[in-house]
C-alpha positions as CSV (number, residue, x, y, z in Angstrom):
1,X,3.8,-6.2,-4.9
2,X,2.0,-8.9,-5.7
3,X,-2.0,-8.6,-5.4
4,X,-4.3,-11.5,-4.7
5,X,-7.6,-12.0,-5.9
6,X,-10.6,-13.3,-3.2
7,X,-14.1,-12.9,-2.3
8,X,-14.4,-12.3,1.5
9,X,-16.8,-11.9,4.2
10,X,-15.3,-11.0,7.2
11,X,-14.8,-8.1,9.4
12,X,-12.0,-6.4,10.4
13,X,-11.5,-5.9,14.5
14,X,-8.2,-4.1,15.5
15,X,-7.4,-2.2,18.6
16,X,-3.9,0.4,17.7
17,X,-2.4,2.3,20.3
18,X,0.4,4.7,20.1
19,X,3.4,3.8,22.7
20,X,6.3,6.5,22.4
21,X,9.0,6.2,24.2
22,X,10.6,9.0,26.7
23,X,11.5,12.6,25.8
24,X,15.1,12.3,26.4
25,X,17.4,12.5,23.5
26,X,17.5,8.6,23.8
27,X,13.7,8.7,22.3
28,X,14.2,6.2,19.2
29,X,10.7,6.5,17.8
30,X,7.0,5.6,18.0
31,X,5.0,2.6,17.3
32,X,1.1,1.7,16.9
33,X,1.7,-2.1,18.5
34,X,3.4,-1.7,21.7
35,X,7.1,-1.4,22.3
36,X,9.8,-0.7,19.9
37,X,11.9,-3.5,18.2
38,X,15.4,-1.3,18.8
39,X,16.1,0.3,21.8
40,X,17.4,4.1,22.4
41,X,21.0,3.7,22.1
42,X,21.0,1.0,18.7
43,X,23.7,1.1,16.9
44,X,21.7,0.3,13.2
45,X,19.5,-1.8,12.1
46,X,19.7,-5.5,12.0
47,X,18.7,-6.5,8.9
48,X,21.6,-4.2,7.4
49,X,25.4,-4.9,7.5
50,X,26.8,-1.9,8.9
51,X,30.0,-2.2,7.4
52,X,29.0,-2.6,3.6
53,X,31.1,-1.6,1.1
54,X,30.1,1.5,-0.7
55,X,30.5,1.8,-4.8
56,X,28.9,0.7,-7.9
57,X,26.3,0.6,-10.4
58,X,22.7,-0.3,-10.1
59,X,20.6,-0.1,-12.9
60,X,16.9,-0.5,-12.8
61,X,14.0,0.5,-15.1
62,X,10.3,1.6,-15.2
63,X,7.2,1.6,-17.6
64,X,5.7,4.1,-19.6
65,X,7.4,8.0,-18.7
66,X,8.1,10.3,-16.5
67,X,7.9,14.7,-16.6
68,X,8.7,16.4,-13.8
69,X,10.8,16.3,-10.6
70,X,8.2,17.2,-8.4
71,X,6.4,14.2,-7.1
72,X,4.1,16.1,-4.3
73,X,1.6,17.7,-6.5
74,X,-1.1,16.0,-9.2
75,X,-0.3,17.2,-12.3
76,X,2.5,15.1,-14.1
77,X,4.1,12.3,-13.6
78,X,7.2,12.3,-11.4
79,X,10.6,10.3,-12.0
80,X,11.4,6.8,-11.2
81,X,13.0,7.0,-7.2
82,X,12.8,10.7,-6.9
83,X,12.0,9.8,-3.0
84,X,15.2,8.8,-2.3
85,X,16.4,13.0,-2.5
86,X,14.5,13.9,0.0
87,X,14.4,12.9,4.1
88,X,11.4,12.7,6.3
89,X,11.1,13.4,9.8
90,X,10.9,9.6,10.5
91,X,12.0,6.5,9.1
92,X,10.3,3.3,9.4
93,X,12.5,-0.1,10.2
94,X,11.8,-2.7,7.8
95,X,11.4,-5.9,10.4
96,X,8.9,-4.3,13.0
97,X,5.2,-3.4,11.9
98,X,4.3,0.0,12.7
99,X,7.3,1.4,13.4
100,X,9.1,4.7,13.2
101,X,12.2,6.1,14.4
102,X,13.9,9.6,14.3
103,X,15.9,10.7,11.0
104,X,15.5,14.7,10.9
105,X,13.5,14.4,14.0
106,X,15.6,13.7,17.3
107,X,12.9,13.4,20.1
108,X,9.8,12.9,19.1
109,X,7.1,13.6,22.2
110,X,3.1,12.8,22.3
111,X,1.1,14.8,25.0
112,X,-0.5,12.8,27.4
113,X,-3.6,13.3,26.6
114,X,-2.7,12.3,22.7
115,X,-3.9,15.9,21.3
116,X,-0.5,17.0,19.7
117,X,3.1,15.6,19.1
118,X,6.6,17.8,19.5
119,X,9.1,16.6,16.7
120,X,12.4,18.2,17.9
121,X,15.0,18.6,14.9
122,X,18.5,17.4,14.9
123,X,21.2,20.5,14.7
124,X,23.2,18.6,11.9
125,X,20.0,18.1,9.5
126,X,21.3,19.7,6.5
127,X,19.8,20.1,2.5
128,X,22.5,19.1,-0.1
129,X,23.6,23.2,-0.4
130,X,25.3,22.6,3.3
131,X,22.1,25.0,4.7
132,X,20.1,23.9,7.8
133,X,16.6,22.3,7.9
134,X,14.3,24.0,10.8
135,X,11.5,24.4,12.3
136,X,10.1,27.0,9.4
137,X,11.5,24.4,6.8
138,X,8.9,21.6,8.3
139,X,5.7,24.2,8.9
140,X,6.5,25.4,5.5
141,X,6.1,22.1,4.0
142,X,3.1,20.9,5.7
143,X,1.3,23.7,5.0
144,X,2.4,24.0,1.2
145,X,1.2,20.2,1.1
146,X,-2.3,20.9,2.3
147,X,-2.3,23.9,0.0
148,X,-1.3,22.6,-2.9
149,X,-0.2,19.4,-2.5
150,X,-1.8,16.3,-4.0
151,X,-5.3,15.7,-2.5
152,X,-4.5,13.1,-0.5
153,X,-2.0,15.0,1.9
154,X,-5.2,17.4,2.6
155,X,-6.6,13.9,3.5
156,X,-3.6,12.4,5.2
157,X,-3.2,15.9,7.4
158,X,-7.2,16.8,7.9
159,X,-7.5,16.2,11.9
160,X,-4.4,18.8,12.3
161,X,-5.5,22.0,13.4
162,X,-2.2,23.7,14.2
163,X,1.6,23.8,13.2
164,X,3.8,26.3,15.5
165,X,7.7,26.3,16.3
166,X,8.5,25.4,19.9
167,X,11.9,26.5,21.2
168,X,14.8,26.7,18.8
169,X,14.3,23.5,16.5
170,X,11.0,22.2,18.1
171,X,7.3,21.9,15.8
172,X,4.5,21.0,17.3
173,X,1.5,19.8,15.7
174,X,-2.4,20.0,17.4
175,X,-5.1,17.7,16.5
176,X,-8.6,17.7,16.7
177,X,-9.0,14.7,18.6
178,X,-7.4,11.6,19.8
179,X,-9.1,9.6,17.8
180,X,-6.7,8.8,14.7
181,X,-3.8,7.4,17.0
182,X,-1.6,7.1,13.8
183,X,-1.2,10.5,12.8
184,X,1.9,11.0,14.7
185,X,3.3,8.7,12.3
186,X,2.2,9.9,9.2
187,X,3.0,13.4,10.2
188,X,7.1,11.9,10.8
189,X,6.4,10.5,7.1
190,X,6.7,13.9,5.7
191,X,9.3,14.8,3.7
192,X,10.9,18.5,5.1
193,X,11.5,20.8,2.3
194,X,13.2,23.9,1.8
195,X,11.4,27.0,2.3
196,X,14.3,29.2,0.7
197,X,15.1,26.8,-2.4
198,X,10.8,27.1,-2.9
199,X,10.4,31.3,-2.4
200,X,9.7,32.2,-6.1
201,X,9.3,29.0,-7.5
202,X,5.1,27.8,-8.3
203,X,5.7,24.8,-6.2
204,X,2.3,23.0,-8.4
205,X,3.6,22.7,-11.6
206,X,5.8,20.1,-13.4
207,X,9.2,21.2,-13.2
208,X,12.1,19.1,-14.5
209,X,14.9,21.5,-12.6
210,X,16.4,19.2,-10.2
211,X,14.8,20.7,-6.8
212,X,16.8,20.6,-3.9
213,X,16.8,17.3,-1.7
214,X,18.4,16.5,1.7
215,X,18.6,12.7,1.3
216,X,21.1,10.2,0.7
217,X,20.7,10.9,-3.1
218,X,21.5,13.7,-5.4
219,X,20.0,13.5,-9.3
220,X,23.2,13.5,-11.3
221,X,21.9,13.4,-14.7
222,X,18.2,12.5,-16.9
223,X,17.4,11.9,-20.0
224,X,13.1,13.6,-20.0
225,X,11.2,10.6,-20.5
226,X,13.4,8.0,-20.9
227,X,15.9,7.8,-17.4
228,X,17.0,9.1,-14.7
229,X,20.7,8.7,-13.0
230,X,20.9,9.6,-9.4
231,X,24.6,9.6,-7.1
232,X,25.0,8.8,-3.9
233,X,26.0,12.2,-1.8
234,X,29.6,11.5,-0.5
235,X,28.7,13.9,2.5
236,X,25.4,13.2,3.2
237,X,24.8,14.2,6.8
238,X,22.7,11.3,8.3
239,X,25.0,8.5,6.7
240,X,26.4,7.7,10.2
241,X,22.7,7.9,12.5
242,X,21.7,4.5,13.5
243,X,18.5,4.4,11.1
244,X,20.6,5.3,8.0
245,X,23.9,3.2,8.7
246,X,25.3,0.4,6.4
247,X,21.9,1.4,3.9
248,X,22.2,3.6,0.5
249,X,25.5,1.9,-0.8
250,X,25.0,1.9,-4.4
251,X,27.4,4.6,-5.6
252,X,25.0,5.3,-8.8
253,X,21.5,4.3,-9.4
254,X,20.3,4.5,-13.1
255,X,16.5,3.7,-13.6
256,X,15.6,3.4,-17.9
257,X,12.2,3.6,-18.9
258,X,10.6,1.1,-21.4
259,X,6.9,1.7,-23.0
260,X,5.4,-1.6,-21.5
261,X,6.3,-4.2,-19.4
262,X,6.9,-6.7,-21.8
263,X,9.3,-4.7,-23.7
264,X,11.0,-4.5,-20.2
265,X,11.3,-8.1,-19.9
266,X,13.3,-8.4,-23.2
267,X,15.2,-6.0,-22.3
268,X,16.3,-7.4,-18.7
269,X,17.0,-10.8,-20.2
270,X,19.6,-8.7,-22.8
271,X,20.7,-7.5,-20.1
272,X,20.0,-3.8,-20.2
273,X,19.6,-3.9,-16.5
274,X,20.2,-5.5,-13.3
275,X,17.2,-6.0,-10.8
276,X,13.9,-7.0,-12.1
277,X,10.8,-7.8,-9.5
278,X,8.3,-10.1,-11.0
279,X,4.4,-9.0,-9.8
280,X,3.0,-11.7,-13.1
281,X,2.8,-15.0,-12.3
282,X,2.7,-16.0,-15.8
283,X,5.9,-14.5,-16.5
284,X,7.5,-15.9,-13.8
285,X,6.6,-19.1,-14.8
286,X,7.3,-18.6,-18.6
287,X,8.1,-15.4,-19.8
288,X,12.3,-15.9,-18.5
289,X,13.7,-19.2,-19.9
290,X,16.2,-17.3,-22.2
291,X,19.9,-18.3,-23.1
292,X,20.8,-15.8,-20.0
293,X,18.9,-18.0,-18.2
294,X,20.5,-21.4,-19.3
295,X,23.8,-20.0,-18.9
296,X,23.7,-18.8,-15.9
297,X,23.3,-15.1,-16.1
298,X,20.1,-14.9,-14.3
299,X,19.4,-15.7,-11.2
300,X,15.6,-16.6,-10.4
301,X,15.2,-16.5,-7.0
302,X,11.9,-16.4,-4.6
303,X,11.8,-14.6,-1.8
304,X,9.3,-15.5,1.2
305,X,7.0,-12.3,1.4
306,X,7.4,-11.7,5.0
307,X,5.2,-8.8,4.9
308,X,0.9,-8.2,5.9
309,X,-0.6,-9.2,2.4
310,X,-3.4,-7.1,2.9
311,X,-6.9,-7.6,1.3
312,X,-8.1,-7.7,-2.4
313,X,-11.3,-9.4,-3.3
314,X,-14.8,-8.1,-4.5
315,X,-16.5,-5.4,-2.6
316,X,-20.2,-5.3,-2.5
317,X,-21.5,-1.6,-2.3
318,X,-24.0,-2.3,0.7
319,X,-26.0,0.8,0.2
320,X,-27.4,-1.3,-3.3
321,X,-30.7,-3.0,-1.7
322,X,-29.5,-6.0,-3.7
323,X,-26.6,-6.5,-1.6
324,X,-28.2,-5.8,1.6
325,X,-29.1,-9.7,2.6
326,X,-26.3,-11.4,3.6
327,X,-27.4,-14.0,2.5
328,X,-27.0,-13.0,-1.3
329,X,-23.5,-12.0,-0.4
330,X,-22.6,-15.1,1.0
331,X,-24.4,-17.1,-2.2
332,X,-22.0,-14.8,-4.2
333,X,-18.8,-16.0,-2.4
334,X,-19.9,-19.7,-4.2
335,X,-19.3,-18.3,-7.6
336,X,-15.8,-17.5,-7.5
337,X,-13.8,-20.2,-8.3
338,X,-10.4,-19.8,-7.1
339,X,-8.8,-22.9,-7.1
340,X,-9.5,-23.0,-10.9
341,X,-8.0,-19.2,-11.4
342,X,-4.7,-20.3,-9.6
343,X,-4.5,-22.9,-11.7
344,X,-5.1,-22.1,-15.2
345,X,-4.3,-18.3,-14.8
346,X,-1.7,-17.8,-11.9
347,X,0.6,-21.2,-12.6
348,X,-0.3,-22.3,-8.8
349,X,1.6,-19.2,-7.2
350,X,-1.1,-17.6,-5.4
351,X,-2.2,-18.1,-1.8
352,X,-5.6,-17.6,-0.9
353,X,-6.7,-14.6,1.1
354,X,-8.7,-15.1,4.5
355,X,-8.2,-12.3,6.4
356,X,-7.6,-8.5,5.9
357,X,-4.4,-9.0,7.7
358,X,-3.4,-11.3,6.3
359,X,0.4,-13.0,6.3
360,X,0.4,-10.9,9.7
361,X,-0.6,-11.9,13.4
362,X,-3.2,-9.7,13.3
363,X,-4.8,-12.1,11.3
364,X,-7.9,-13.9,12.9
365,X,-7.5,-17.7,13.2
366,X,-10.0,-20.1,14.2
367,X,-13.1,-18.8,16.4
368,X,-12.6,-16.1,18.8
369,X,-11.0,-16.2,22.1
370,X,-9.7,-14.0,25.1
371,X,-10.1,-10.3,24.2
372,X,-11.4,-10.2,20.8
373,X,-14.6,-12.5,21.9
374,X,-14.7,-10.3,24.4
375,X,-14.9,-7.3,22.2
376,X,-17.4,-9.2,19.7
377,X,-19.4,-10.0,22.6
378,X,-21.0,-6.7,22.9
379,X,-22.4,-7.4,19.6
380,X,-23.7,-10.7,20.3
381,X,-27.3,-10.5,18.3
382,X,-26.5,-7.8,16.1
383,X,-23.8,-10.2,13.7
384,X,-23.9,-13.4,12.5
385,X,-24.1,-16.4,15.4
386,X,-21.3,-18.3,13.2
387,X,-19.3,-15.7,14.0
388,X,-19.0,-17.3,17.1
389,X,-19.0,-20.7,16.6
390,X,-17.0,-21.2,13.5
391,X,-13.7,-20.3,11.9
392,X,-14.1,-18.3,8.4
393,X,-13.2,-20.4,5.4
394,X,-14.4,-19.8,1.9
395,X,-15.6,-21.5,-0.8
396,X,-12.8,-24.4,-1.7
397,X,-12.8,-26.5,-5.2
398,X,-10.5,-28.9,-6.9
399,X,-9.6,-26.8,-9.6
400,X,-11.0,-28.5,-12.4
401,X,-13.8,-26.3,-12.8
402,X,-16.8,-28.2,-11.4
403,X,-18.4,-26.1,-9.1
404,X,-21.7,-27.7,-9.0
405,X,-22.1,-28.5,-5.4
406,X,-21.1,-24.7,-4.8
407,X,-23.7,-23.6,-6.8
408,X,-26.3,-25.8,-5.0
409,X,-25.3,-24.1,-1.9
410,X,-25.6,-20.6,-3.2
411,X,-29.2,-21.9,-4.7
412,X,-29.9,-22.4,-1.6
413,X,-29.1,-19.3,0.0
414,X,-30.7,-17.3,-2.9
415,X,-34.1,-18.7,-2.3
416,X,-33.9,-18.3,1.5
417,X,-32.8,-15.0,0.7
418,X,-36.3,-15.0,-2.0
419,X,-35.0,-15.8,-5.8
420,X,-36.0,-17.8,-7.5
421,X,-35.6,-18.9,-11.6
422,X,-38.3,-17.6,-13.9
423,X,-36.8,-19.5,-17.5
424,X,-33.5,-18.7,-17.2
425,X,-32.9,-15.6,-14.8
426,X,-32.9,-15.5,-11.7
427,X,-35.6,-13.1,-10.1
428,X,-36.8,-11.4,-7.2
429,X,-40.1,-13.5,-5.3
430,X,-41.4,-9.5,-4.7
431,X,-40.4,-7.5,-7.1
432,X,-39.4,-10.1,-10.2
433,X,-36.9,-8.1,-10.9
434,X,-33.8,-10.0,-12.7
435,X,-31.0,-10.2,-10.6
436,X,-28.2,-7.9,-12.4
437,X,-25.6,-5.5,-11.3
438,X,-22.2,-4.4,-12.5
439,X,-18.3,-4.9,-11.2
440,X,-16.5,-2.1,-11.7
441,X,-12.7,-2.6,-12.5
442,X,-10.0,0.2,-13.2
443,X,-7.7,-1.9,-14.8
444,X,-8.3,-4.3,-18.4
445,X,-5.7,-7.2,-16.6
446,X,-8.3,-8.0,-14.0
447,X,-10.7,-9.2,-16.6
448,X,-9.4,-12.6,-17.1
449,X,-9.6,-13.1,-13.4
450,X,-13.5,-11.5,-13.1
451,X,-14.8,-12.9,-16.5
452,X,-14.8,-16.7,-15.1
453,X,-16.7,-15.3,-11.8
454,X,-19.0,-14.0,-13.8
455,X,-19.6,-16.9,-16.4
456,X,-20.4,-18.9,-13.3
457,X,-22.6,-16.4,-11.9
458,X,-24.6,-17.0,-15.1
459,X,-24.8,-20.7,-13.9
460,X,-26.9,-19.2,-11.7
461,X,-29.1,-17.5,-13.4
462,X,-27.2,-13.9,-12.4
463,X,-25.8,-11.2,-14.9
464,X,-22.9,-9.5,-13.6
465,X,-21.8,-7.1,-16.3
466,X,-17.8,-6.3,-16.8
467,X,-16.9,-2.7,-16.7
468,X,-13.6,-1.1,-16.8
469,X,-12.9,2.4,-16.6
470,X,-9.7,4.5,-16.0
471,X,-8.3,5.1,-13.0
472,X,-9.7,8.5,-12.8
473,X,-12.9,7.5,-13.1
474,X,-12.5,4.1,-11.1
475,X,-11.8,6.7,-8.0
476,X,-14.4,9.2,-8.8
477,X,-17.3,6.8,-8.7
478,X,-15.3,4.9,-5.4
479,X,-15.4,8.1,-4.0
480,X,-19.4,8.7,-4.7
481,X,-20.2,5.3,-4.2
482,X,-21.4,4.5,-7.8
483,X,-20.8,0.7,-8.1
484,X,-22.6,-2.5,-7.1
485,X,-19.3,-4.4,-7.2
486,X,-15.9,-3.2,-7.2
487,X,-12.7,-5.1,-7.3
């Protein structure tokens, strides 16, 4: 995925709701935006070819390692597509947003009053060892995940308050409130495991004993550490449903593992293996002009991201008094030059970010209208009058570097906001204290991109110190809100 780089001051306004259709057996799904792309009786999706040939050899790879099988818990670190073993009670289609439909769950039903939802299994849901998933399979699982699972399923599942079978092959879950209208969803994200194949075995350590899956895939083969060979199961029992049909055709997926990425390029342009998805700019731009290349053995090819961008930018901490004028943040926004970062650092690929939906149509365009003014109305007084009256648009340069009439603005702001230079610092008019803090960063590539944005921050008289920790760490202090800036 490829992550984009902005400072932003904006604020997200987003009403979901939950439609699901009937309880018949012609229920496809659930969705948070209204109705559902497909209706009940779809034969697949579109965006697949039904009749695809099945066979073949895909090899992909990954970086660093892998040791153990079991990607649900926190210790280790689990195998290169070991998702694709196990099914979930829902699958989402890949041209709607916000969209689930059925896979071991046939009807899905929301109460009325949005305080619990009934998954109803299919009869022919089997594991790969021909037994039956049910209801005890999917309470067993949910509960196992809060238990022990990785933190965030205790997270993902907190507002549940019950699990109980209902019927024959019917679990219903309870919820504390109404409130979080997509936990249906992420509750028909679970993966159903087997109860039986987990009796006697400590489901929270590392294991490299191929567990038993349910999905399209079956681990054929691995190599600890260094890959991982998975075959497609010739009977798999959802191959024919509607949400699985004409997908999972590779007869054999092979994923290698290589110690660092750039050891992974070399080895893609020998070609050791078959599919490589650029996220680096640079080496998009450079890093593949190889013999393979001139001779036509690779095939560079961009693909239009048709998918909500999302936000990444800096993030003040706003429980730091400095950051509590918006007028400093705003000032701040001046310093980061991104015309000049996409040029000299990203070869031109990168768009800039100006919403935090972006590339969606949730995204907010121009000033607001209709419902959303009339949402931000109530607040009138309490947010920024150019909230109103004019569309958000960040700093813009030409690229070459020159940002002085950027930092004149943010001058300007600062002193409003009561800074002013004493020699070379700039301090506060009450306190004279300097004007310092820190941006926290959890990964060492970011510092070419943040570096710049801080040089120019000493333009104006600010010291914004560069700190990188691991990602441990990084999360940790997130988590206790022990940053002034975060990226």
């Amino acid at each position: 995925m490829m992550r984009r780089v902005s400072a932003i001051l904006a604020a997200p306004f987003v009403l979901l709701g939950l439609a699901v259709a009937a309880v018949a057996a012609t229920t496809p799904g659930m969705s948070l935006f209204g109705d559902l792309k497909y209706a009940p009786d779809f034969k697949n999706f579109d965006y697949v070819n039904p009749d695809a040939p099945k066979g073949g050899t895909m090899r992909l790879f990954s970086i660093g390692t892998f040791d153990t099988l079991n990607p649900f818990v926190v210790k280790g670190v689990p195998a290169a597509g070991i998702g694709q073993i196990f099914d979930t009670l829902t699958v989402a289609s890949e041209d709607e947003p916000g969209s689930e439909y059925g896979l071991v769950a046939e009807r899905i039903e929301l109460a009325p009053d949005k305080l619990s939802v009934l998954y109803t299994l299919r009869k022919e849901a089997r594991f790969h060892d021909g037994t039956q998933m049910t209801p005890e399979d999917v309470i067993w699982t949910f509960e196992t995940l809060r238990a022990k699972g990785a933190p965030s399923y205790r997270s993902y599942y907190g507002d549940v308050t019950k699990v109980e079978k209902e019927g024959e092959r019917g679990v219903r879950f309870l919820f504390k409130s109404a409130e979080n209208r997509e936990l249906p969803q992420i509750l028909g994200q679970m993966p159903v495991l087997s109860k039986a194949y987990w009796s006697g075995r400590d489901f929270e350590k590392t294991t490299l004993d191929p567990p038993l899956g349910s999905g399209p895939y079956k681990i054929e083969s691995l190599d600890p550490g260094r890959s991982i060979t998975y075959r497609r199961v010739p009977d798999y029992w959802a191959a024919d449903l509607p949400v699985m049909k004409g997908r999972f055709n590779v007869d054999t997926i092979r994923y290698d593992y290589y110690r660092d990425a750039t050891i992974a390029l070399e080895a893609f342009k020998a070609g050791q293996f078959d599919i490589k998805l650029e996220n680096s700019s640079k080496d998009w731009a450079t890093g593949y002009d190889s013999p393979a290349l001139r001779a036509g053995l690779i095939k560079k090819e961009e693909i239009p991201n048709g998918l909500p961008s999302g936000m990444q930018g800096f993030a003040y901490n706003l429980r730091r008094p400095l950051f509590q004028d918006p007028r400093v943040r705003e000032a701040l926004a001046y310093a980061f030059d991104f015309e000049w970062s996409n040029k000299n650092l990203f070869y031109s690929a990168y768009k800039r970010t100006r919403s935090y939906f972006d590339n969606s149509e949730l995204a907010a365009t121009g000033v607001p209208q209709g419902e959303e003014l009339k949402i931000l109305e109530k607040y009138r007084g309490q947010i920024p009058d150019q909230v109103f009256t004019t569309e958000y648009d960040p700093p813009k340069y030409d690229g070459s570097g020159n940002i002085r009439d950027g930092i004149r603005a943010a001058l300007k702001l600062l002193k409003d906001a009561g800074w002013t230079f004493k020699g070379e610092k700039l301090v506060n008019d009450e306190t004279g204290q300097p004007f310092e803090f820190e941006i926290l960063l959890d990964n060492p590539q970011f510092e070419r991109i943040v570096l710049p944005f801080a040089k120019n921050l000493e333009r104006m008289g600010i010291t914004a110190r560069v700190r990188t920790v691991d990602p441990a760490q990084y999360q940790k202090r997130m988590e206790t809100f022990d940053y002034d800036m975060a990226v």
